[in-house]
C-alpha positions in Angstrom: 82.1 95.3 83.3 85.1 96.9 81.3 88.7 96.2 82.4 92.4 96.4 80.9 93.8 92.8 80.7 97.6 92.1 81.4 98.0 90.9 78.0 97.1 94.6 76.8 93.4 93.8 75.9 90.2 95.9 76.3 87.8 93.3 77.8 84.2 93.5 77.9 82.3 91.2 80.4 79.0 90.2 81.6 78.7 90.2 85.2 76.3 87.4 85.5 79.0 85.6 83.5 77.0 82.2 81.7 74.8 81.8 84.9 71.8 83.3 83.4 71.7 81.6 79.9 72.1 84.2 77.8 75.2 84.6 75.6 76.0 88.3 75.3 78.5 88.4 72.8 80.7 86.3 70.1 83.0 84.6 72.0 82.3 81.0 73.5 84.6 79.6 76.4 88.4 80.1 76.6 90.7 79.7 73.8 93.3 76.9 74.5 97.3 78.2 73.3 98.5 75.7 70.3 101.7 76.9 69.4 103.7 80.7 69.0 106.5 80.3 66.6 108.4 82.3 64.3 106.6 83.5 61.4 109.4 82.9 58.5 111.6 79.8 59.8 113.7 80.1 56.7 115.2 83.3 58.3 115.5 81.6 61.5 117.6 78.8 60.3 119.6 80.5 57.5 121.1 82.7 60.2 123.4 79.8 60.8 122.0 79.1 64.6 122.5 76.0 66.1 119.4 74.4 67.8 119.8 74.8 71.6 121.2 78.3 71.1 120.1 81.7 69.8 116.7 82.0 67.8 115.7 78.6 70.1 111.9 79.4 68.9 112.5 78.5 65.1 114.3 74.9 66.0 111.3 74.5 68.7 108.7 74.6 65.4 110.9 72.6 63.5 111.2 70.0 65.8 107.3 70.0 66.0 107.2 69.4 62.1 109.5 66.5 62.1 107.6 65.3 64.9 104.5 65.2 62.8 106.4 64.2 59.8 107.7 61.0 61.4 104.9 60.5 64.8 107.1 57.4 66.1 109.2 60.2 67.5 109.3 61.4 70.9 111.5 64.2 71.0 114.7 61.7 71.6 116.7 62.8 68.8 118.9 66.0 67.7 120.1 67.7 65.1 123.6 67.7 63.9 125.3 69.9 60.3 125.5 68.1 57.5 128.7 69.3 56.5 128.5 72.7 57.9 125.8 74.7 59.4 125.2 76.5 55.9 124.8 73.3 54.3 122.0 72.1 55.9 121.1 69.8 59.0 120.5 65.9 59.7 118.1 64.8 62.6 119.2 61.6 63.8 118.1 59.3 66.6 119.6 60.4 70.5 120.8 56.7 71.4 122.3 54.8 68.1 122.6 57.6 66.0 120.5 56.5 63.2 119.9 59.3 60.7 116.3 60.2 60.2 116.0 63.5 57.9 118.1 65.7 56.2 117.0 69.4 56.8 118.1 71.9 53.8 116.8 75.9 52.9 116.1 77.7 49.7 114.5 80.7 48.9 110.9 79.8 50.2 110.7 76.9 51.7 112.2 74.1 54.3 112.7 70.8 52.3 112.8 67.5 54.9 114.6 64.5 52.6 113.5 61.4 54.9 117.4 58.9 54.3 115.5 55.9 53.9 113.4 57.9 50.7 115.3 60.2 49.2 113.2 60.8 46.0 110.8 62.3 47.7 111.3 64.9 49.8 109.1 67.1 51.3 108.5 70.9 51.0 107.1 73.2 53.9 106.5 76.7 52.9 109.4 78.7 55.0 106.7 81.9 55.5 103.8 80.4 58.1 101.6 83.1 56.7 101.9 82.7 53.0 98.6 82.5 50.8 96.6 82.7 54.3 95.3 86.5 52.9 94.1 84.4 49.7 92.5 82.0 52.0 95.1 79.3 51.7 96.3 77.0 54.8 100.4 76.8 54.2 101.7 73.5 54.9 103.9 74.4 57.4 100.6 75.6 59.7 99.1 72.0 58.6 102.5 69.9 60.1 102.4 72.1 63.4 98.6 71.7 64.2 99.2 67.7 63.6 102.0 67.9 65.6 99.3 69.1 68.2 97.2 66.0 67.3 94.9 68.3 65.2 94.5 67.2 61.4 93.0 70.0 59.1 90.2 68.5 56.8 90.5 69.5 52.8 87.7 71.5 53.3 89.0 73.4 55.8 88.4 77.5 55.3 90.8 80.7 56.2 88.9 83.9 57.1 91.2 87.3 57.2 90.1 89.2 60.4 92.8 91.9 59.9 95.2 91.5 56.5 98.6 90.5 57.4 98.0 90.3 61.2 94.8 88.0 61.9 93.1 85.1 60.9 90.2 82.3 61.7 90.4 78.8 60.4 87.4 77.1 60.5 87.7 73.2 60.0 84.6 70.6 59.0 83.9 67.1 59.3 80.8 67.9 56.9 80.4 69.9 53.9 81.0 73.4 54.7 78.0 74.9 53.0 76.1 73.3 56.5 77.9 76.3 58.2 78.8 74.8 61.6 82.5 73.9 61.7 83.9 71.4 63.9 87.1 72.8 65.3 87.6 77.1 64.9 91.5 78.2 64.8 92.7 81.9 65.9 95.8 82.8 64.1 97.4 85.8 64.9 100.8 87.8 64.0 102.2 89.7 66.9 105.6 91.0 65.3 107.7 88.1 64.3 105.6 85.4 65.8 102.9 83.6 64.6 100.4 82.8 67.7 97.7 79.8 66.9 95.3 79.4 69.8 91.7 76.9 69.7 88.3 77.7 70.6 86.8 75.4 72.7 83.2 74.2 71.9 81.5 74.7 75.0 82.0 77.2 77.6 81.8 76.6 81.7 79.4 77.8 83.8 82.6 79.2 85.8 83.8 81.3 82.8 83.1 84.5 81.9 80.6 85.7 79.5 82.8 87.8 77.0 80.9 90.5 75.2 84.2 91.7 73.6 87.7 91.9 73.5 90.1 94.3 71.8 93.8 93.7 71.8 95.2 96.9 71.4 98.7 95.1 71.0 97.8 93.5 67.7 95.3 95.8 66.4 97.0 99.3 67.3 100.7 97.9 67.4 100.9 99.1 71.0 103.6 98.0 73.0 103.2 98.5 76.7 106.2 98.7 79.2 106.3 96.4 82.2 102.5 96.3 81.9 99.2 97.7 81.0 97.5 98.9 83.8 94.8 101.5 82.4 91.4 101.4 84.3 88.9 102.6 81.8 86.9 105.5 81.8 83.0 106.0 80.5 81.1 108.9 79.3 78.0 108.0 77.4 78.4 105.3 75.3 82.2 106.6 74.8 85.0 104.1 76.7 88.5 106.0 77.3 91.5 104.0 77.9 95.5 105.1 78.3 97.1 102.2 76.0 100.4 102.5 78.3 102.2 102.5 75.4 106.0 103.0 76.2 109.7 102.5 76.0 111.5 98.7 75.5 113.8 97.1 77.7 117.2 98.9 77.1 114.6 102.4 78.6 116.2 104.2 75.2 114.3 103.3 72.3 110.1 104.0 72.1 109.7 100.8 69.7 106.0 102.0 68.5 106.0 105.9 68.7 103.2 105.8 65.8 100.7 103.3 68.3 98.2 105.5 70.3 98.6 106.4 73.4 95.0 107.4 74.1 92.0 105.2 72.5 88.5 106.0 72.7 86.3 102.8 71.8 82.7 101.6 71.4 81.4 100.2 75.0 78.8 98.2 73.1 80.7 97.1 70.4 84.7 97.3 71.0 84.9 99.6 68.1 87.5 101.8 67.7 86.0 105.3 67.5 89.4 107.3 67.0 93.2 107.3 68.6 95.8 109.7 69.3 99.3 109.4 69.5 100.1 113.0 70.7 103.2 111.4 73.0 104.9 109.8 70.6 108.2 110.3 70.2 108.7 112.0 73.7 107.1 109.4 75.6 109.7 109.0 78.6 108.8 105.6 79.8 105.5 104.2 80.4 102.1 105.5 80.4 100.4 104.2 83.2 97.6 106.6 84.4 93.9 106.5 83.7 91.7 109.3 81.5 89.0 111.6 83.3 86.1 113.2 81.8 84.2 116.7 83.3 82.2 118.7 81.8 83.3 122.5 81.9 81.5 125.5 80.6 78.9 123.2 79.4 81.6 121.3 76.9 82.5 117.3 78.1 86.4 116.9 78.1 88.4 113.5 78.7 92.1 114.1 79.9 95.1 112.0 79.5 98.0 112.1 81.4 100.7 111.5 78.8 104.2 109.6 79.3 105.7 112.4 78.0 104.5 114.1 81.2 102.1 116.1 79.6 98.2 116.3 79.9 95.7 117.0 77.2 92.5 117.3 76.8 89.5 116.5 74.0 86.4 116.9 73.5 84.7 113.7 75.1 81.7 113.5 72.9 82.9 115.0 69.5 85.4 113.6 67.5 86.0 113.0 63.2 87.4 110.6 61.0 89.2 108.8 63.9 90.6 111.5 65.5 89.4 113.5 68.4 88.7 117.4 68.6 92.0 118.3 70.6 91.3 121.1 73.4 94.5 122.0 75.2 97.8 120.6 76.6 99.8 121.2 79.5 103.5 120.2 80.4 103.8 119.2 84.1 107.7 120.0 84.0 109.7 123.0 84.3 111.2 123.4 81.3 114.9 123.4 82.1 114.0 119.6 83.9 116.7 117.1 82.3 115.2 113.4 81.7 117.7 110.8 82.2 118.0 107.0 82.8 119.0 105.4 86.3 120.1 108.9 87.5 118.3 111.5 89.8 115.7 113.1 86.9 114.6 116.6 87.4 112.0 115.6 84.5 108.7 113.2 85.6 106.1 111.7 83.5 102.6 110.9 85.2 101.5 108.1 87.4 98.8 109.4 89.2 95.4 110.1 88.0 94.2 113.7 87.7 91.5 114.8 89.7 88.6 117.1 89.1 87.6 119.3 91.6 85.3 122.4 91.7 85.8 123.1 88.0 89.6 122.5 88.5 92.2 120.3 87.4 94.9 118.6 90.1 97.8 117.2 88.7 101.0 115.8 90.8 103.9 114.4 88.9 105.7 111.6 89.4 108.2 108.2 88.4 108.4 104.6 88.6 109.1 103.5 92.1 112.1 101.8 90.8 113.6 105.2 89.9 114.2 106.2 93.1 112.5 109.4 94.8 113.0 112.9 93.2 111.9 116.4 93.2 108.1 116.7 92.6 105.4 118.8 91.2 101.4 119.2 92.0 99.6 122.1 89.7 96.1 123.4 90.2 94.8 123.9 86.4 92.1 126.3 84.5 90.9 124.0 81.9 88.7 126.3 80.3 91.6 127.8 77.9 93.2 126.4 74.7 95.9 125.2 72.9 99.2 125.4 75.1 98.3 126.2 78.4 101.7 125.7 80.2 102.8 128.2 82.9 106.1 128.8 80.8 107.7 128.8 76.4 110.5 128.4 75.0 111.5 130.9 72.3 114.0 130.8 69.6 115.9 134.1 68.7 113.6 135.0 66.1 110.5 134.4 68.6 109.4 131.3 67.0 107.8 128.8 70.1 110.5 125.9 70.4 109.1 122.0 69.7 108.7 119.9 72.8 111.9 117.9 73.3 111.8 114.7 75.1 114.8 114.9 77.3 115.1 118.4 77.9 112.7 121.3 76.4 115.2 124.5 77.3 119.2 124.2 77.7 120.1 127.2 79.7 123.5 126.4 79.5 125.5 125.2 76.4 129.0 123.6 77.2 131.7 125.6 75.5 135.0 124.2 77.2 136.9 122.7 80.0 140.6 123.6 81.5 142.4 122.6 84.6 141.8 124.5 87.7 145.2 125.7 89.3 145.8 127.9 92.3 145.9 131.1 91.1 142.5 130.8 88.9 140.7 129.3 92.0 142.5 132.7 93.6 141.2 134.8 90.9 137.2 133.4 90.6 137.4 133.8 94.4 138.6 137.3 94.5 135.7 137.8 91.7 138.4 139.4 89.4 139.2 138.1 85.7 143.1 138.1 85.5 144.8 137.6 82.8 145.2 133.5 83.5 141.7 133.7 83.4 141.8 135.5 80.1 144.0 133.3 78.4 142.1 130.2 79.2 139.0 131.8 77.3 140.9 132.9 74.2 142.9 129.4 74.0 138.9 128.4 73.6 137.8 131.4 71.4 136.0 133.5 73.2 137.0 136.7 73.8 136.7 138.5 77.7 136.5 142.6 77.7 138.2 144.6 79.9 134.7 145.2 81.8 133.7 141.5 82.0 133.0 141.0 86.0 133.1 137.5 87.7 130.6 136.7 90.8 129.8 133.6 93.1 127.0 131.9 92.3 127.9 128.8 95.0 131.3 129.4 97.2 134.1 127.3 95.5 131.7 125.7 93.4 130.0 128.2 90.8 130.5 131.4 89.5 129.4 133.6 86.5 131.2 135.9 84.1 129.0 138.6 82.3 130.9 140.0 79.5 129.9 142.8 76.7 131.9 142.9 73.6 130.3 145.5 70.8 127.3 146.1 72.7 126.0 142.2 72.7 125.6 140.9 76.6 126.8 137.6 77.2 126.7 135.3 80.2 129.0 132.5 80.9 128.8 130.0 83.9 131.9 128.7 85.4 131.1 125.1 87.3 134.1 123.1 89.1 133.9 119.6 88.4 136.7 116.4 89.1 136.4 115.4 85.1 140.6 116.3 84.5 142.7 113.8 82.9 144.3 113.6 86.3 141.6 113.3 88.3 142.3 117.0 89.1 139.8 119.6 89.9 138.8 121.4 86.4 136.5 124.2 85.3 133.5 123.6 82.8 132.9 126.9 81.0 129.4 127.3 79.6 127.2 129.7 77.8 123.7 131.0 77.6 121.9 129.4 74.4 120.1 131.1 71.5 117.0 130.2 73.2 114.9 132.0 75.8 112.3 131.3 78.4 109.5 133.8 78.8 106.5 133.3 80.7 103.2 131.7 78.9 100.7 134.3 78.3 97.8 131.7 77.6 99.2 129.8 80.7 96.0 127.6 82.5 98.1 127.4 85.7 95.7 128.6 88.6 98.8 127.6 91.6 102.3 125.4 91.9 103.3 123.7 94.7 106.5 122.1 95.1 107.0 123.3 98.9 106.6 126.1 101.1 108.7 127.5 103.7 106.4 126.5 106.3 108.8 127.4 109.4 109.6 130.6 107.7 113.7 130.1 107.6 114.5 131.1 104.1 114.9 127.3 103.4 112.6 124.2 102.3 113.4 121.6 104.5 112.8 118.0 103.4 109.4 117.7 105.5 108.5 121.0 103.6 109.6 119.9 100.1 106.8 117.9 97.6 108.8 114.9 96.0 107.5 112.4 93.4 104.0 111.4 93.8 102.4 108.1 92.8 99.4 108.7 94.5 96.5 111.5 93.8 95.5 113.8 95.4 91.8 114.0 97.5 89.8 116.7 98.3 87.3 117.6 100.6 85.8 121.0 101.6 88.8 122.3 100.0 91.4 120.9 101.8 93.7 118.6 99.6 95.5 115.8 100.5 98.6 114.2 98.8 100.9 111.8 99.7 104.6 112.0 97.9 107.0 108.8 97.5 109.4 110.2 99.9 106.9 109.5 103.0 105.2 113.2 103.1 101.6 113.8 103.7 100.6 116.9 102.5 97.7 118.9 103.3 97.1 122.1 101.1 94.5 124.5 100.9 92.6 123.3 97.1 92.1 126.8 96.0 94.9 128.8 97.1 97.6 125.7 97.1 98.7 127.2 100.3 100.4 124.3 102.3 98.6 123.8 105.9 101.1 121.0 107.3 103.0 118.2 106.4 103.1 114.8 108.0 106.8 112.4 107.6 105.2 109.1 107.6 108.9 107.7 108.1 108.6 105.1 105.0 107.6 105.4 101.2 104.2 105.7 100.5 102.8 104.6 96.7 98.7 105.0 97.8 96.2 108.0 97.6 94.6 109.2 100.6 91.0 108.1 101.1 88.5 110.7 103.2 85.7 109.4 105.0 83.5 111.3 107.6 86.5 113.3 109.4 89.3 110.6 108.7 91.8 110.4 106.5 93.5 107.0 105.8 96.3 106.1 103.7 98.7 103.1 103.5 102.7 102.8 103.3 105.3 100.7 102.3 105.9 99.7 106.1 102.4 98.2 106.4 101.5 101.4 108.4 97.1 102.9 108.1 97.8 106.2 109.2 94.8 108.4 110.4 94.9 111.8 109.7 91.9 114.1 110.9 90.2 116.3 108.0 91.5 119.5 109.3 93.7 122.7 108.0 95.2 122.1 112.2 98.1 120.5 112.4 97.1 120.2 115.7 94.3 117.1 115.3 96.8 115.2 113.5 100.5 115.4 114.4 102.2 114.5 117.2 103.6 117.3 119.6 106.7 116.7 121.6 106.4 116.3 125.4 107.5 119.0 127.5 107.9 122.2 125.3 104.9 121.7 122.8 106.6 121.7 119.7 104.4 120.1 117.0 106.1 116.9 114.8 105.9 115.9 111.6 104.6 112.5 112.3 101.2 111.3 112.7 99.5 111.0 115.9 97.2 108.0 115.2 98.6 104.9 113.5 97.8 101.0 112.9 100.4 98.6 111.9 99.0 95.7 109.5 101.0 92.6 108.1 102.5 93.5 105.0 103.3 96.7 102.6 100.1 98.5 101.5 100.7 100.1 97.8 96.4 100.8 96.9 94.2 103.3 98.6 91.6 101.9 101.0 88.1 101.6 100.5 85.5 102.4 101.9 81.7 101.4 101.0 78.5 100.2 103.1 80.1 101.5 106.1 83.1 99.0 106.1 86.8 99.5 105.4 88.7 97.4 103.3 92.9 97.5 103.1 94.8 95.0 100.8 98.3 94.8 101.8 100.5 92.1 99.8 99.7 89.2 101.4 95.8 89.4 103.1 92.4 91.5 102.0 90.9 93.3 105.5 87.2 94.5 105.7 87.0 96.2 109.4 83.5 97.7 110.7 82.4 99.4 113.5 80.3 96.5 115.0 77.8 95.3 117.6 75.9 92.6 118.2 72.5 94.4 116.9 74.6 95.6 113.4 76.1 92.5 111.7 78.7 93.2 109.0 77.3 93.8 105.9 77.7 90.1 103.4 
């Protein structure tokens, strides 16, 4: 069994766990947390903190040497300056005061001067993970395991499992050469912490039988956000994996752009077989979704949805010196969408899964719940072309194809200026005439207006457009009102068309887009005709696709044409995929709600119609309420249903006396 851990690892288990007596891998029972302090304590200190404040982790591990330095200590004392902070620190006794040690820095080490000795003082190397490369055990390492009641024998041996970031301390009661070591040590760096955890000798029958484990956090410098939630994917002997590598906590700044985002790995072994980081940079949050593999034209191709709402696609069985043989990409996003933090975003990353179907790819676009809802996207893709499949590029002047940008690919409009909207220009835009007022306010700014520049409304009172030619060259200027004056006054922001263009994507691999359909034929999308943020994925049957959005839409679509059928409002948000089974379809909400849907392209067999004049609703006609919110898809296997909500785990059958449920 192959899983994704919370603490970012790749795990590899044996099902039968250590019930069958076999040992299928190098790892033996659970490894028991020592201490996780800061790698160099001389920086901690010399920054002048005082314990009990900022950098509390460094005073934690020096308490713990001082503790081991004089054992008769229980913690009951504190530390105080010396003269000032810079100058070094005393420990004395909480009660009477009694001075105990005098704490001073250099360049390289901690020196602890006990009062009652001063001539000999000792020295504890500042860096935790000096000399351990050369296969030396610092002293400062030694003073926190016998703080720990664990005392390293002379003998004891340092083993480099990955230089500068891992190590294995083996210690012996024996002479070494006899090769069995009485207590084993896991050292590892994970940034600016040092992290010591102990083996334990014997494993329970109750644990689990680790084959492997890969921490993609210390071995790949990954750094997932809020979590890692990646179920992995297997083709062969290959395992796939989405390292949910993200942003930090202030949503800004991508601390690891360089860490893959996609990992492809050993099953067998844990090995890494190559990486890519194709995200990078433009990764907008977190990466969250899981890879698929399908085999098209004969050529096996796993697909990553990337946090830079993209998906690409490699070759699942071919890859070279680490890296895999890239196939083809595809941006999700239109490419005037804006990306931005806490606000309404126009630009998604990827939640979902994509789904194969018939020799297509379904993709629906989406955001952290916590985001709020938004304007959505599902695509129907070829996946037989290469390179840059999306439906549209952006062009520079000289017809160059424009970088993906993280934030915001194309900037139709460029701000130019801003000036205060008074009567008679509101008068003027209205009457769609440029006056002379209106003329001034562009050349106070620069630009010039000819005398056959024409004004139109774009939105009444809100938006208009000026196109103006001045020696032949066609410009285009967009007029918006906004309440940004230094008054609080209505103003005008004056903007222009940027050097860049938009053109359509010759190579595009889009087969349909869906993001609503007029389905009452008013010249409108209504909300229950609009497709919104989608956590969920879609499912497909006999071509009809289902999709649930985050708004509280079902969706039902036809899967080749993306013709929309019907839409269901299921009155609450909804995070879950549909699942189909026989005629049914059942999916979960927020509210605690199993809504069943019949497999149809007739609204009729699943929405409600309104009594007396026969008008169909957009709300289900079939519905069970449960105990709690429901955020996974149901499942169904053996001929029994089973729902999680938050709080209880449901199995419900069809049952009789003569058919038991299935143990």
């Amino acid at each position: 069994m192959w899983f994704v851990t919370n603490r970012g690892e790749v795990v590899c288990l044996d099902t039968e766990g250590n019930r069958d007596d076999e040992d299928d891998g190098s790892f033996h029972g659970l490894r028991r947390p020592l201490f996780e302090v800061p790698v160099n304590l001389n920086q901690i200190l010399s920054e002048s903190s005082a314990p009990g404040r900022a950098n509390f982790g460094g005073w934690v591990a020096v308490r713990m040497i001082v503790r081991s330095l004089a054992p008769v200590l229980t913690g009951n004392y504190v530390f105080k300056p010396k003269e000032n902070e810079s100058a070094g620190w005393i420990a004395e006794t909480w009660q009477d005061h009694r001075q105990l040690f005098e704490l001073s820095v250099d360049a390289d080490s901690l020196i602890f001067t006990g009062l009652e000795s001063p001539d000999s003082p000792i020295r504890v190397d500042a860096d935790l993970t000096a000399g351990l490369n050369e296969g030396r055990i610092s002293s400062g390492i030694r003073l926190l395991l016998k703080s720990q009641g664990i005392e390293l024998s002379d003998s004891a041996k340092c083993k480099v499992q990955l230089n500068d970031q891992a190590w294995t301390i083996d210690s012996y009661s024996a002479a070494p050469d006899s090769g069995k070591s009485d207590l084993r040590l896991f050292l590892r760096r994970f940034h600016s912490l040092l992290v010591c955890e102990q083996q334990r000798e014997e494993p329970s029958i109750d644990e689990a039988d680790v084959v492997w484990s890969f921490n993609m956090m210390h071995a790949l410098g990954v750094r997932q956000h809020n979590m890692a939630t990646c179920a992995p994917t297997i083709w062969g002997d290959v395992l796939f994996v989405c390292t949910s590598n993200g942003v930090d906590e202030s949503h800004v700044r991508i601390p690891a752009p360089e860490a893959p985002s996609f990992l492809a790995l050993d099953k067998n072994t844990g090995q890494v077989l190559w990486t890519d980081n194709s995200p990078g940079e433009n990764i907008l949050h977190g990466q969250w979704s899981c890879p698929v593999v399908g085999v098209f034209d004969g050529i096996p191709q796993v697909i990553f949805a990337g946090g830079d709402g993209w998906l690409y696609s490699f070759r699942a069985d071919e890859w070279a010196e680490g890296k895999p043989q890239f196939l083809w990409k595809f941006d999700g996003n239109p490419k005037e969408s804006l990306y931005t933090i806490g606000g309404r975003s126009t630009r998604n990353g990827i939640i979902a899964v994509p789904v194969i179907y018939d020799q297509f790819v379904y993709l629906a676009m989406g955001e952290d719940p916590e985001h709020g809802e938004g304007e959505g996207h599902l695509w129907c893709i070829d996946p037989t072309r290469r390179g840059d499949v999306s439906p549209e590029l952006v062009l520079t002047a000289d017809g160059k194809q424009v970088p993906h940008r993280r934030n915001q690919v194309w900037i139709r409009w460029k701000p130019l200026f801003q000036f205060k909207l008074t009567l008679d220009v509101q008068e003027s835009l209205e009457q769609q005439q440029v006056t002379l007022l209106l003329r001034d306010e562009f050349k106070r700014a620069g630009v010039e207006l000819s005398q056959q520049a024409t004004v139109f409304a774009v939105t009444k009172g809100k938006e208009w457009r000026i196109r103006n030619a001045i020696r032949g060259q066609i410009s285009e200027y967009r007029l918006s009102r906004i309440n940004a004056w230094q008054d609080k006054a209505a103003a005008i922001q004056v903007s222009a068309n940027g050097p860049e263009s938009l053109v359509p994507n010759p190579n595009s691999a889009a087969v349909w887009h869906y993001s609503g359909q007029d389905l009452n034929a008013d010249g409108t999308l209504d909300f229950e005709e609009t497709m919104h943020r989608s956590l969920g994925s879609p499912t497909i049957s006999r071509d009809l696709l289902l999709i649930t959005d985050f708004s509280g839409l079902v969706h039902c679509l036809n899967a080749k044409s993306g013709n929309c059928h019907w839409t269901c409002d299921l009155m609450t948000a909804c995070w879950t995929t549909p699942l189909i089974a026989g005629e049914n379809v059942y999916i979960g909400d927020e509210d605690g709600t199993v809504t069943i849907l019949s497999l149809s392209a007739d609204p009729a067999r699943s929405l409600q119609t309104m009594p007396g004049n026969g008008k169909r609703l957009n709300e289900p006609l079939r519905i069970v309420t449960m105990d709690a919110a429901i955020s996974t898809m149901p499942v169904n296997a053996n001929d029994v249903l089973y729902i999680a909500s938050r709080n209880r785990l449901f199995a419900i059958s069809n049952t009789s006396a003569d058919k038991p449920v299935p143990k």
